[in-house]
N, C-alpha and C positions, 0 to 999 in steps of 0.2 A: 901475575895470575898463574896460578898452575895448573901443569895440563886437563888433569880432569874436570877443574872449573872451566877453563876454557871450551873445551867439548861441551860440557853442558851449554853454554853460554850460545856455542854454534845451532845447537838444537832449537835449544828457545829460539832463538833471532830464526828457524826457519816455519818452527810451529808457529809462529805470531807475523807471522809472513801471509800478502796473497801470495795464489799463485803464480808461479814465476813459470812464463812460455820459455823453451828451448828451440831454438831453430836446429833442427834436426831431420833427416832425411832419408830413401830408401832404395837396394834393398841394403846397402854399403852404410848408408845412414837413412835414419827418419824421424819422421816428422813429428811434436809433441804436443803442443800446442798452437793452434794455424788459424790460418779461414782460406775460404776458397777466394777466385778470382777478386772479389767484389772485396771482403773486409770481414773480421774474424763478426760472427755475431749475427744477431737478427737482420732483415734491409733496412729498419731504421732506428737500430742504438749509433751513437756514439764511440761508449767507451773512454767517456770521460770518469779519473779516477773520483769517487764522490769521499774519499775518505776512511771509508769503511775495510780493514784490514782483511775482514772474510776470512782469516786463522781459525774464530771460533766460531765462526756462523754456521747456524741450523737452516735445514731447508737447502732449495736448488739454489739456482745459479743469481740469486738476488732483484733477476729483472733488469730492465734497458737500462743503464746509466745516462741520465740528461742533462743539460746545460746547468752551471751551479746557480744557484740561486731559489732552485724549485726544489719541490720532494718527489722522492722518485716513485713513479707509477701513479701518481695523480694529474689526473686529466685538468687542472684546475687554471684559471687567468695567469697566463704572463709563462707558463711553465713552455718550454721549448725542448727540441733534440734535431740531432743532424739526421740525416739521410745516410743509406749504406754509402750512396758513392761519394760522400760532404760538398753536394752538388746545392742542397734545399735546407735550410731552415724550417724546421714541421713543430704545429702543434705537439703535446704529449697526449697519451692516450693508446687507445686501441683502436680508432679510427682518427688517424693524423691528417692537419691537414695543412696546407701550403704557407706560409709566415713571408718565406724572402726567398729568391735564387742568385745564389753566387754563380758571378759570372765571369769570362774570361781566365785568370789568373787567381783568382780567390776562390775560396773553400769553408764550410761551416767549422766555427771555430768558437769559444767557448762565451763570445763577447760579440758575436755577428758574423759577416764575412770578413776573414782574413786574409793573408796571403795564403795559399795552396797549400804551398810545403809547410806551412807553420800549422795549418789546419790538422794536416794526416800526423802531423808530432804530437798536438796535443788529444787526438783521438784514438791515441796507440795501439794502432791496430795494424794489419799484413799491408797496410799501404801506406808507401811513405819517401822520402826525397833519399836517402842515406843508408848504406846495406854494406855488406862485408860477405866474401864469398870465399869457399878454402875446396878445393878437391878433397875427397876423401884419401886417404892412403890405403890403397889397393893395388895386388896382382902386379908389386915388383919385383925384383931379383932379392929384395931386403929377407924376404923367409923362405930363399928356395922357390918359391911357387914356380917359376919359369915364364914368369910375364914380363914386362914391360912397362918401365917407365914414362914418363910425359906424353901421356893421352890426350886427343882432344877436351877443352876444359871450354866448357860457353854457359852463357846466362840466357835465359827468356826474359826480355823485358816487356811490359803490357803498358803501354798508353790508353788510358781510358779517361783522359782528361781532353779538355777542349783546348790546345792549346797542342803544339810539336812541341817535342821533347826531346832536349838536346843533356847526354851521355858522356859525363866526365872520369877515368880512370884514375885511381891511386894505387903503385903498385912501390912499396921501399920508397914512400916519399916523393916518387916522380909521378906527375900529373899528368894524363894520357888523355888526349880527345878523342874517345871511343868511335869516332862515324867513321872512321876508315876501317872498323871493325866490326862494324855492324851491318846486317842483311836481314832482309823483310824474304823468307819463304816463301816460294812456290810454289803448286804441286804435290804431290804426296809420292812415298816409296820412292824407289831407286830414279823417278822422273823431279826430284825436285831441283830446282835454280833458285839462288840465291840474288837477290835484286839487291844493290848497295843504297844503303840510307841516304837519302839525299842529306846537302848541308847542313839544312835546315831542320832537320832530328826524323825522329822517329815521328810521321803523320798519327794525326789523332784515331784513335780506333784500330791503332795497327801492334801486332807483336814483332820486331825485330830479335833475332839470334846475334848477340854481343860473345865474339870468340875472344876467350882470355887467354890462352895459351896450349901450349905443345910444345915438344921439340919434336928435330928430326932424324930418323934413322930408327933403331932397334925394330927386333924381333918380336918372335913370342905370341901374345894377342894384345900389342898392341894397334888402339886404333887414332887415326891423323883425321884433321879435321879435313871436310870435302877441299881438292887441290883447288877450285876456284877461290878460296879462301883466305884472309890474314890472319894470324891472331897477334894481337896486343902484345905480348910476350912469347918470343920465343926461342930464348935464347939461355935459356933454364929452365927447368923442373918448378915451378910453384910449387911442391910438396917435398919436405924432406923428410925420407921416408923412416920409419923408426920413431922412438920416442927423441923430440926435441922442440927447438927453440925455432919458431920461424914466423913465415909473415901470409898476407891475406890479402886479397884483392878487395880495395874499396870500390863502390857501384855509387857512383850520385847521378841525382836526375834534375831534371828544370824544373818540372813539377811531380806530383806525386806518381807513383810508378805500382804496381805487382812485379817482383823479380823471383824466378827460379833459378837453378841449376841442375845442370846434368852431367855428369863424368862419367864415362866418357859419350860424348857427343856423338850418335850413331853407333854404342856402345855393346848393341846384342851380340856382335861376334864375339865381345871380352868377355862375358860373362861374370862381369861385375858392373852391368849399367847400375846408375846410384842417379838420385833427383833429390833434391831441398826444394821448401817455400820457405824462404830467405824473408825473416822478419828485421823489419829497418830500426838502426840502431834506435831511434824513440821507441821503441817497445822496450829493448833491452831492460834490465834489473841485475840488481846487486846479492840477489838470494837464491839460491837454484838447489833440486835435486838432479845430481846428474845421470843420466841412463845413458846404456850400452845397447848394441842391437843383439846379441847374443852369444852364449857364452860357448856351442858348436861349429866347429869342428875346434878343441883346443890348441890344435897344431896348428892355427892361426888365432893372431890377438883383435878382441875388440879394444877400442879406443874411447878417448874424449876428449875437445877441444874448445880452449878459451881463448877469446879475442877482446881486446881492449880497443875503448877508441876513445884513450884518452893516455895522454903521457903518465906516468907513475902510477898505476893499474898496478894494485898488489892482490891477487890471490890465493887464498885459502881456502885447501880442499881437507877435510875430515874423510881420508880415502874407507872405503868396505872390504879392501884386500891390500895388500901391499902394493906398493911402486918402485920398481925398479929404476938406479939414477942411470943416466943415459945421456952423455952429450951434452951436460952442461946442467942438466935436469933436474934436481935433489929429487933422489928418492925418500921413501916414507915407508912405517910399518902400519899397518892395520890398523884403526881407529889413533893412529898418532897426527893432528894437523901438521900441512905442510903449508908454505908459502913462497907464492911465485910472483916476480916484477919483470912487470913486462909494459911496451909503451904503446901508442897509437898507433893500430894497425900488425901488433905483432901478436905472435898466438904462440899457447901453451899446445906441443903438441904430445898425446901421451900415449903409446899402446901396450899395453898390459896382459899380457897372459893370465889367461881363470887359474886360481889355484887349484891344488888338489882336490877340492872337494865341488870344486864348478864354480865358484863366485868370481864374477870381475867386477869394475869399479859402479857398477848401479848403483843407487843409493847412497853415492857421497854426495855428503853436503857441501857446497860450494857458497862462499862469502864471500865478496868484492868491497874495496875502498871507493868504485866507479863501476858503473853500469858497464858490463860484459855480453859478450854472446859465449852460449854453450851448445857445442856440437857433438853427437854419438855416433859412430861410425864401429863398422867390422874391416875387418880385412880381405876376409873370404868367408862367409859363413854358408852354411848346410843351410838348404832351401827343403823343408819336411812336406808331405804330402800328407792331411791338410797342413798349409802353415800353420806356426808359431806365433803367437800374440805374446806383447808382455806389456802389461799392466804395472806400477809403479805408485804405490800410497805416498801424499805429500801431506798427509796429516793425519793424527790419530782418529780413530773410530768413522772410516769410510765405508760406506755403505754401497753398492754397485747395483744395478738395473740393468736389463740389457732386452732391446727390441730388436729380433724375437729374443723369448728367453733362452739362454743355455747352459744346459744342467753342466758342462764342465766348465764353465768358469765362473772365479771366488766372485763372493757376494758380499766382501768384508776386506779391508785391510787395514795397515796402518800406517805410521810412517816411516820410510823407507821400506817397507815392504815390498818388494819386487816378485809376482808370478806369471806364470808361462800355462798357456791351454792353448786348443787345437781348435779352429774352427775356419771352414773354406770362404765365407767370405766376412769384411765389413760389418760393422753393423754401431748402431746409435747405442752408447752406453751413457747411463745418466748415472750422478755420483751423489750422493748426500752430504751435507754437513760440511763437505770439502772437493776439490777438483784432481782427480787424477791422470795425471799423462799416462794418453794412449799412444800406443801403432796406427798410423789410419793407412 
């Protein structure tokens, strides 16, 4: 195939694509497509896939997806759906009502109550058994900045299941029993203590802070996790800083979990705190547009980063600027595909300088042989007064809404399309015809 068929080919395969979530985070990286505590979506879809590719669909968001066998949105005999927390089996409709509760260890699942973890896999949504977690790369000696390397690096994990939850680490293939590194908060502000996870996991209803690394010593602003503290790793950098080849902290749970991250951990004095909501590898997908956090101050580079979690993970990126090789890295020129192999648990990692005229890699297209995670991260970016928003078209002819309205941002884009407007806070943007990742 030759190159230009092949780019084409990349295109199609992402236009005839749903949309694909990015775990992404902020203000170092963010967040693209998520849900809050509970589960991406209304309190009681699923998010079971019903088949429909959603490339060329008209109209919002399609409505709740429900248990197969039914059509979706009719309240009709036999039709069911889970509950936000895949606690209840419910009628469909717009007044649901009670079918079955799963209990103990089981979760709504596409054939009744199943086990937990296999429930939150096939409802692919921000809760789930199985995560991957990477520091951003920020505020090292790697560009001059005058910071510091191996920051505190921790996870939030949320038990909101009925059952304790016991916290397995993968870090290079070595399996780590997280409870020696895990603590349930106390307190607030400079008054808080860290209470250690009993053996028996994380108690149900409870958020434990899981420390995954630092090192010790250096200057600068860096910052160390509280001295009462372990972390999991601390005998290296989890981050090699630069564009290259490296690895990723796996997060398993006993049953279904919410997990975030924060780098650095108590991170206001570095002034590069960063947070993810870490979607679990059953979300993952094989089709991505991939976004940047911003392309200011140029004298530092944004980034992007793929993770596999699967041995022989080859990825293809269709980059929007060039890539510089680095470290083992092949670079690439502008609309020329690249391809990276990389194995279970290892991550492409890339930073890129905006070219002359402002572009960095937004808008590449990203193909996988195995479902991947894709992460956007800055180095150091300018923080503007109002912020920065940037919006991202994953498909031709999108349409944009915005509650309240606002006259400076577009009302239209396309795909790969990436724009930047000004507005001081948040707010619910609804998308036509197709879904666009936002900044939340």
């Amino acid at each position: 195939m030759n190159r230009a068929k092949f780019i084409d080919t990349l295109r199609e395969r992402w236009h005839h694509s749903p949309m694909r979530g990015l775990s992404i985070g902020f203000p170092v990286f963010f967040l693209v497509a998520t849900g809050v505590a509970a589960a991406c979506g209304n309190p009681t879809s699923n998010l079971f896939d019903t088949g429909n590719d959603g490339g060329d669909s008209d109209g919002g968001d399609g409505g709740d997806p429900i248990l197969p066998g039914s059509e979706a949105g009719d309240a009709i005999s036999g039709c069911t759906q889970c509950s936000g927390d895949l606690k209840s089996i419910l009628t469909c409709g717009d007044n649901p009502t009670l079918v079955e509760t799963c209990n103990g260890d089981l979760g709504c699942g596409p054939n009744g109550c199943i086990n937990a973890c296999d429930a939150a896999a096939a409802n692919k949504s921000s809760i789930g058994c199985d995560y991957y977690a990477i520091p951003s790369d920020a505020w090292s000696t790697t560009y001059n900045s005058g910071g510091a390397a191996g920051n505190c690096f921790a996870a939030f994990v949320t038990n909101s299941w009925s059952a304790p939850m016991k916290v397995t680490l993968v870090w290079k293939g070595k399996t780590i029993d997280a409870t020696p590194y895990s603590y349930i908060p106390k307190g607030a502000g400079n008054a808080i203590t860290y209470q250690p996870v009993p053996n028996t996991g994380i108690p149900v209803g409870s958020m434990a802070i899981v420390f995954l690394n630092q090192t010790q010593g250096g200057g600068g602003l860096k910052v160390q996790c509280p001295a009462t503290v372990k972390a999991a790793v601390e005998n290296e950098d989890m981050v090699l800083h630069g564009t290259y080849f490296s690895n990723a902290m796996e997060i398993k749970t006993s049953v279904p979990a919410v997990v975030y991250d924060i780098y650095p951990y108590g991170g206001a004095q570095s002034y590069i705190s960063s947070a993810t909501l870490l979607l679990p590898t059953t979300a993952w997908d094989t089709n991505y547009v991939a976004v940047t956090m911003s392309n200011q101050p140029q004298a530092f580079p944004p980034g992007i980063d793929f993770i596999a979690q699967q041995d022989g993970t080859k990825v293809t990126v269709l980059p929007t600027t060039n890539i510089t090789a680095a470290n083992g890295v092949a670079g690439a020129t502008k609309n020329s595909p690249v391809t990276y192999s990389i194995n279970k648990g290892q991550t492409v990692h890339i930073m890129e300088f905006p070219d002359v005229n402002g572009n960095d890699l937004s808008g590449s297209i990203v193909q996988s042989n195995n479902p991947i995670g894709v992460w956007g991260e800055h180095f150091c970016m300018n923080h503007s007064d109002p912020p920065k928003w940037r919006i991202l078209g994953v498909v031709k002819g999108t349409t944009l809404k915005y509650d309240p309205p606002n006259a400076a941002a577009p009302k239209t884009l396309t795909l790969g399309q990436l724009v930047e407007f000004d507005a001081r806070r948040a707010a619910p943007v609804l998308s036509r015809r197709a879904q666009a990742g936002r900044r939340l």
